[in-house]
Every structure is written in C-alpha cells, then in structure tokens.
C-alpha positions, 0 to 999 in steps of 0.5 A: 338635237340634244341641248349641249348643256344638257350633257354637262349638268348630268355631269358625265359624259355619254362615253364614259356610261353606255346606258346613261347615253342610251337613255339622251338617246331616247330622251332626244327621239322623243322630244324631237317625236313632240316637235314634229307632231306640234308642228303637224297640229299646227299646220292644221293636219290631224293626226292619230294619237299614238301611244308614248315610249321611253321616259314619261315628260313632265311638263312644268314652267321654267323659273323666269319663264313667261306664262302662257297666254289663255285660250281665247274661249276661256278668256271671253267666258272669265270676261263674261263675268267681269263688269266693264270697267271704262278708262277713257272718255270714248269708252264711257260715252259708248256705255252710256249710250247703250245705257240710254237706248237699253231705257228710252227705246223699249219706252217709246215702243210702250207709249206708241202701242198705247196711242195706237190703241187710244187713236180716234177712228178715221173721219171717213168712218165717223161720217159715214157712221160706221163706227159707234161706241158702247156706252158703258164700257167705252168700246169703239166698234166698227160695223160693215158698211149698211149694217146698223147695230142693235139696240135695246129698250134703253138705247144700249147696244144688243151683244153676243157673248163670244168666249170672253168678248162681248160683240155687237150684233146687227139690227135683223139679226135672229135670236132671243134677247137675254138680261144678264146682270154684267160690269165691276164686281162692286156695281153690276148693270143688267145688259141685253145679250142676243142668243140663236137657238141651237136645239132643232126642236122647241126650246126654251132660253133660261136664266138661273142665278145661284151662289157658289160653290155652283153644285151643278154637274156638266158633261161635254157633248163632243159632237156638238161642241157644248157643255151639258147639264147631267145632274146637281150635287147633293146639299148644294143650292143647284139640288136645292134649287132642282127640288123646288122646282120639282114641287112648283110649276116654275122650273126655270129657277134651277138647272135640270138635266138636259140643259145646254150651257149657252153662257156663263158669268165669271170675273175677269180682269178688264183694263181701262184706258188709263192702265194702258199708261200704269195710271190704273191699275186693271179692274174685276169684273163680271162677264158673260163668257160665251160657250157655244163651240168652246172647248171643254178646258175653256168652258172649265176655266170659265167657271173656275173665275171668281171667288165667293165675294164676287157674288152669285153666278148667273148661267144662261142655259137652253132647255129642251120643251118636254 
C-alpha cells in the first residue's frame, strides 16, 4: 500500500487530479511488483527477469540512512590486501607462532634431508664390505652381495660413465679400459673408465682430444640410439686434425666419419658435502658424460657445457676397422 505521507508532500489529493492518481496508481503496483519478486529471491526461488513498466525507479540512499553492508566476497577480497593488524595479546601470539613455524620448520626439513644424505652406511654392510667409497670424490657405493668392485693399476675405482653419473663397474666385467682426464676444471686427474664394444664387427676405442669450438659434425642414428661422426668443418681443429691424420699413419688424433660417440667430457656443477649446508658453494668440473642410449637433446646439451676456459674436450669414440 502507498505510504500516506507520500499523498501529502505531493501536496494534492488524488481526487482533485485523476491523472496525478493514476500515476500513485502505477507507482504503488510497481513497488509492490519489487517487494514480491525480493522476496521470491530471497526464499531461494528463480525467477525470469521481466521487463519493467510504468515509471523508472531510481535508487539512492535516504539522508540519515544506515549503509548497507558489503557482500561477504568482496569484504574477504579488500581484506585480502590489508596487513593484519593484532589488538590484543591472543591475536599477537597467534601471529607469531605461525611466523615461527613459516621459518623453523622448512629449516628443519633442509637440515634433516641433509643428514640423510651424509649419514654413515648401515654396519651390516661395512662388515660385509659391500659398501666402498671412491677416493677422489668421496662417493659411497653400495655393490650387491658377492660382487667386488674394480679397480685399476693405481687402486682406483674402474667406472662407466652413464649420462653424467660415473658408476662403479664389478671385477669380470667386459670391455676396454679408457683414460679420461676428469675432476674441478683448474686440477684435472686421469681416471680409468670401462667401455663394451658396441660394433659387431672389429672396432677400435679412440681417444681424441681438441680445443673448442669442436668443428666436428654429428648425426643421430635413431635405430641405434648414438651419435654419429658425418664430417668436420672447414678451419676448425677437428679439419685440421683429419687432414693430419690423412697424411701420417696415426688416425687416432682426429675424429673421422663413421665414428660412434661412446663418451664426451663437459663441465658440470658438482656439490660437495659442505654445499649441502651453504658452507660451499657448487664447484666446476669436468666430467665424462656417457652417450650410449642417450637421446639426441641430452647428447647436444652435453656438448654445449663449457666454455673456452675450461680447456680442451676429450671425446671418446669407437671407430669401425677399415
């Protein structure tokens, strides 16, 4: 129904103008239409948006007015961007402990992943000698039970490189023993490495060490899984190298077409024990980086790692006897 104070601020009476009381006719449907279909909303029914008649409402805030309060989404998204702020002790000791536990326990995760990895073997193993450590870089391997590892000339262990991992081989173990000069870029060792043949037919295992830029081109044998020496580029060492070779009868100085990439040495960062803990930081090396059954992204990442300063690069190839 119309409020009666409505009629007295118009300041007329709807008797006295038959169109002024069509119009509070009209006025009061629709605003009775509105509270109708706001309650119909707010009992969870949907209803299908009509379109309005009669006079157009403008909505506004009356003087004196209490606002209306904000959406609970949009409260929680301004909140979102407002520091907490506590008013009371409870409220500051809660901030605080989460502060704490936000530090302390990704801390303790670090420092017990840490003593993980430097723990001591199990005794079992030490007595059984099962498990050996590799002098040079301070590795602890663990080999099944009745196998004995390797060993070279100067008691080191004989390893295979596999991808980036150096991996101890068993004494029996076929294959043809390789010096590769390995260790931080700055002081380099020669280490033994065992390779198996892969050719069916006669082969030879070569060593070939060259400054870099390499110049030497390589194609990838998808049935095979291997890296493939096609030629060398003009200028470089590698053509330099190939047309020594072609005039004396020692090939094996230079990288010909045919040979099978069986190993390459690049730089890569090792970690010590101490950069587990931030006392070191990770230290350059050069490693034998293992391609055999690599695919032909790893094999090009390989040979992109170092730089000029790091010294030559020494690859390790199988050639077919001619």
């Amino acid at each position: 129904m119309l409020n009666p104070r409505v009629l007295s601020s118009l300041g007329t009476s709807t008797s006295s103008s038959p169109l002024l009381a069509e119009q509070l006719a009209q006025i009061s449907r629709h605003g009775l239409q509105n509270s109708a279909r706001h309650n119909r909303h707010a009992s969870g029914a949907v209803q299908p948006h009509a379109p309005c008649r009669g006079f157009m409402r403008t909505r506004h805030t009356q003087r004196g007015a209490p606002a209306q309060a904000l959406p609970e989404s949009v409260a929680s998204a301004l909140m979102a961007f407002v520091s907490p702020v506590c008013f009371d002790k409870a409220c500051q000791q809660a901030a605080d402990q989460t502060t704490v536990t936000a530090f302390v326990v990704p801390m303790l995760l670090a420092l017990a992943a840490a003593f993980y990895v430097v723990r001591p073997p199990p005794k079992t193993l030490v007595d059984e000698g099962r498990v050996f450590e590799d002098d040079a870089t301070g590795a602890v391997f663990e080999a099944p039970r009745g196998v004995e590892p390797l060993r070279d000339k100067q008691g080191e262990l004989v390893l295979r490189p596999v991808s980036y991992t150096p991996w101890p081989v068993g004494v029996g173990e076929e294959g043809e023993v390789v010096r590769v000069r390995v260790g931080p870029v700055r002081d380099t060792q020669p280490r033994s490495f065992l390779f198996r043949r892969l050719l069916p037919g006669p082969s030879a295992l070569v060593t070939v060490t060259l400054p870099r830029p390499l110049g030497v081109v390589l194609e990838y044998d998808e049935a095979g899984r291997r890296a493939v020496v096609v030629d060398t580029i003009e200028g470089t060492a590698a053509d330099r190298a190939r047309k020594r070779a072609a005039l004396s009868s020692d090939q094996a100085v230079a990288a010909l077409p045919g040979d099978i990439l069986r190993a390459v040495t690049c730089t890569n960062f090792v970690y010590p024990t101490q950069a587990l803990f931030g006392a070191r930081p990770p230290e350059r090396h050069i490693v034998l980086y293992g391609a055999d059954n690599q695919t032909w992204a790893k094999v090009c990442g390989a040979l992109k790692k170092g730089d000029v300063k790091d010294g030559e690069v020494t690859m390790v190839l199988e050639r077919p006897q001619r």
